[in-house]
C-alpha positions as a printed Julia matrix, in Angstrom:
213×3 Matrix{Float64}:
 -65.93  141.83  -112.03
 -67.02  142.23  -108.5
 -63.74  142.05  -107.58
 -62.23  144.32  -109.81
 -64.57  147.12  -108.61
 -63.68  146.63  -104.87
 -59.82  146.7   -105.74
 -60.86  149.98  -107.31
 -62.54  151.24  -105.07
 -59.97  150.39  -102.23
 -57.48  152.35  -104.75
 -59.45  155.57  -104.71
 -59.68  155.41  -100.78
 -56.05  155.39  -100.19
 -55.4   158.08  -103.44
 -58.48  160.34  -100.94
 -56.55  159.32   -97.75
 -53.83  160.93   -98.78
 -54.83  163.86  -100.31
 -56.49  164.53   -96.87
 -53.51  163.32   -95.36
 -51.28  166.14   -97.54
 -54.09  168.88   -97.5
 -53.89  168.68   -93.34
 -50.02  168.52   -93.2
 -48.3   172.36   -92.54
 -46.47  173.49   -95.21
 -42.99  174.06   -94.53
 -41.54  177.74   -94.74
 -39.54  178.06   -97.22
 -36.35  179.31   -96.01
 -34.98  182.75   -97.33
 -32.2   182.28   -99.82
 -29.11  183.95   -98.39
 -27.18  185.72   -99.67
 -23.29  184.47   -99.55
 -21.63  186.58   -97.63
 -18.29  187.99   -98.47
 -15.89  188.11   -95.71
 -14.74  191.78   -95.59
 -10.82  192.63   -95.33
  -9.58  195.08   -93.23
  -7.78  197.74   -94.93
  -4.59  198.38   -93.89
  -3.74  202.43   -93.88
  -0.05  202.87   -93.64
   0.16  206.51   -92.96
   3.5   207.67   -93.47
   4.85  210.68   -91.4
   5.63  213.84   -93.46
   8.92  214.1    -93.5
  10.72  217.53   -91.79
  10.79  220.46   -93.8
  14.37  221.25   -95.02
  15.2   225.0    -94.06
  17.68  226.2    -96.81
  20.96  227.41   -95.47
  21.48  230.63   -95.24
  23.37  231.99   -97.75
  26.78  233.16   -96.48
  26.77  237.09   -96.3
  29.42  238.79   -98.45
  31.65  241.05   -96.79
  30.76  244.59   -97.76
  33.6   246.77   -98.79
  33.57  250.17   -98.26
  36.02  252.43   -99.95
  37.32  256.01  -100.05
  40.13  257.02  -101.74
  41.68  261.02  -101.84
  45.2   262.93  -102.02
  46.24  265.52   -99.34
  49.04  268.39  -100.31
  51.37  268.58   -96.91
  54.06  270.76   -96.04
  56.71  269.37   -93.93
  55.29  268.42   -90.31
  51.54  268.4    -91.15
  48.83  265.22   -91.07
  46.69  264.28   -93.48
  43.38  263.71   -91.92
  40.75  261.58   -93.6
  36.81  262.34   -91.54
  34.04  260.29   -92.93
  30.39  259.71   -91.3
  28.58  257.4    -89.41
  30.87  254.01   -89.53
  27.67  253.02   -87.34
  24.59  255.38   -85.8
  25.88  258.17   -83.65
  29.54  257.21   -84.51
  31.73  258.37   -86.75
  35.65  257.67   -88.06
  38.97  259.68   -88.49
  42.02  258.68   -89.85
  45.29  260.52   -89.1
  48.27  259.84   -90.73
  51.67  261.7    -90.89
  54.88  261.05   -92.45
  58.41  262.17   -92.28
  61.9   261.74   -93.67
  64.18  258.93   -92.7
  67.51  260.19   -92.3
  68.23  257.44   -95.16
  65.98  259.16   -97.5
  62.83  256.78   -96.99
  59.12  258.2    -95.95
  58.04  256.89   -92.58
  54.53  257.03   -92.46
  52.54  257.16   -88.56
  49.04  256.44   -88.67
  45.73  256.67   -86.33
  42.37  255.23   -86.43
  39.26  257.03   -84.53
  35.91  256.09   -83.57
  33.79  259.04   -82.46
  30.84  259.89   -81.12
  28.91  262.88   -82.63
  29.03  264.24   -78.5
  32.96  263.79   -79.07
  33.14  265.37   -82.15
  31.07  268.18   -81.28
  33.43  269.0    -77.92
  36.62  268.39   -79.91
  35.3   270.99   -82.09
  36.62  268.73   -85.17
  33.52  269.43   -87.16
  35.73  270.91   -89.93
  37.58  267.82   -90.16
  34.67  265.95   -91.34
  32.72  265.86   -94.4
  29.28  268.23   -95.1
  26.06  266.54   -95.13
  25.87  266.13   -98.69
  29.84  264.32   -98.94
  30.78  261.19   -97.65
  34.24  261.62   -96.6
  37.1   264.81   -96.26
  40.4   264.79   -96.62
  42.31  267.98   -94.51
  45.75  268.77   -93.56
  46.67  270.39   -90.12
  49.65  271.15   -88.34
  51.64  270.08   -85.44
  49.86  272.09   -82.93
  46.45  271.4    -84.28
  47.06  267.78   -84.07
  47.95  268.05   -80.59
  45.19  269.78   -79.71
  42.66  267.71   -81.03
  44.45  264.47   -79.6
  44.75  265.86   -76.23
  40.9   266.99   -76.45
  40.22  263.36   -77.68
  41.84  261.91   -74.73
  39.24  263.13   -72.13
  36.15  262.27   -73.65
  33.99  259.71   -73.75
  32.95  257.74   -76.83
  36.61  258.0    -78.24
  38.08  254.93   -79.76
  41.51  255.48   -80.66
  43.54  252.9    -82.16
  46.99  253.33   -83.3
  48.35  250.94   -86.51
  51.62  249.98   -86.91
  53.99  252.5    -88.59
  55.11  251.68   -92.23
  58.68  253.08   -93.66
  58.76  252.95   -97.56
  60.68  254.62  -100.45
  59.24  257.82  -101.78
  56.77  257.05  -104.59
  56.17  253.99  -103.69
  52.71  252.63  -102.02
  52.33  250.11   -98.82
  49.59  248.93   -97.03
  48.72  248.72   -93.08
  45.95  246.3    -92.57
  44.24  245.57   -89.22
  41.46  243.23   -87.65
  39.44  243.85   -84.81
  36.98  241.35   -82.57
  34.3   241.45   -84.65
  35.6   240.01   -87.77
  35.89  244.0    -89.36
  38.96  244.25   -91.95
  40.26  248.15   -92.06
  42.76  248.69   -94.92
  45.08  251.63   -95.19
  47.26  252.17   -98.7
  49.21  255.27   -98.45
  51.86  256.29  -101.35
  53.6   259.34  -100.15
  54.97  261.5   -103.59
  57.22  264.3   -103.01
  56.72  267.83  -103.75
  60.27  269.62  -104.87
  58.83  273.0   -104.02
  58.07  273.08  -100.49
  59.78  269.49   -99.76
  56.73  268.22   -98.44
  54.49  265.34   -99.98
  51.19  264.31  -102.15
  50.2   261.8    -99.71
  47.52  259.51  -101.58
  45.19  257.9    -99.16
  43.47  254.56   -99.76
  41.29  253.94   -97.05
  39.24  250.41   -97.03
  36.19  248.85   -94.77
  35.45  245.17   -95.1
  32.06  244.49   -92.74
């Protein structure tokens, strides 16, 4: 019995060692659960240039035709003369044509184109031979004289274009065309159709007189 009570007793002294033992020891910081940590990705941008605006082509200008069409009454040895405004600012155009009797019968037809200046239209004194302010063109008929005047007036002045188309020889009643370029792409057009008057033995010269700009 004795012995029993100092085996128990020697059991409770190491259980209180111990528990000293324990209750002296530092407790150990518990460490902070962490978080896993996701690796991060780089993004990628991809920037894609903007690709060059697209100018639309022009569209391709259409020619503009300008037209004027009339019928002149001459006696044998006059010129029809055709006077319209303003084929450009401050200029202004003249066509002169005249025809005459083949010795075969046929109509041989001579015509002039003129750029003019209003300066050279004012000293010319050829205002009649163009059209009033309200008109756009004039159709006249002059003589041989008067045609020489005004050519030889022409000659000596400045802002005179004359340029001379080829002649054209065709049966009476009958209608040809003279067409002409120049440098800057400009088509002029000239139908004539030269009907003859049993009266006076003279001719209905039709003028058809074209622009293409």
């Amino acid at each position: 019995m004795r012995r029993s009570i100092i085996l128990l007793c020697f059991v409770l002294c190491l259980i209180a060692f111990w528990l000293m033992r324990t209750a002296w020891e530092p407790k150990e910081a518990k460490k902070p659960s962490s978080t896993p940590q996701v690796p991060s990705t780089a993004t990628a941008s991809i920037s894609t240039s903007t690709p060059p605006k697209v100018e639309k082509a022009s569209a391709v200008r259409k020619p503009l035709k300008i037209s004027s069409k009339g019928q002149v009454r001459l006696k044998p040895g006059e010129s029809a003369v055709l006077g319209y405004w303003e084929i450009a600012p401050g200029m202004n155009g003249m066509a002169i044509v005249t025809p005459e009797t083949t010795p075969e019968g046929h109509v041989k037809m001579m015509a002039k184109l003129l750029h003019l200046s209003d300066a050279a239209v004012a000293d010319a004194e050829a205002h009649d031979l163009f059209p009033d302010i309200f008109d756009f063109e004039n159709y006249s008929a002059i003589g041989p004289e008067r045609l020489r005047e005004l050519q030889t007036a022409l000659q000596s002045k400045r802002g005179v274009d004359m340029l001379s188309m080829p002649s054209v020889v065709s049966a009476a009643g009958q209608q040809a065309r003279i067409s002409i370029g120049n440098s800057n792409d400009n088509q002029l057009s000239l139908g004539l159709r030269a009907d003859p008057v049993a009266e006076n033995r003279g001719y209905d010269l039709s003028l058809d007189f074209q622009r293409l700009e």
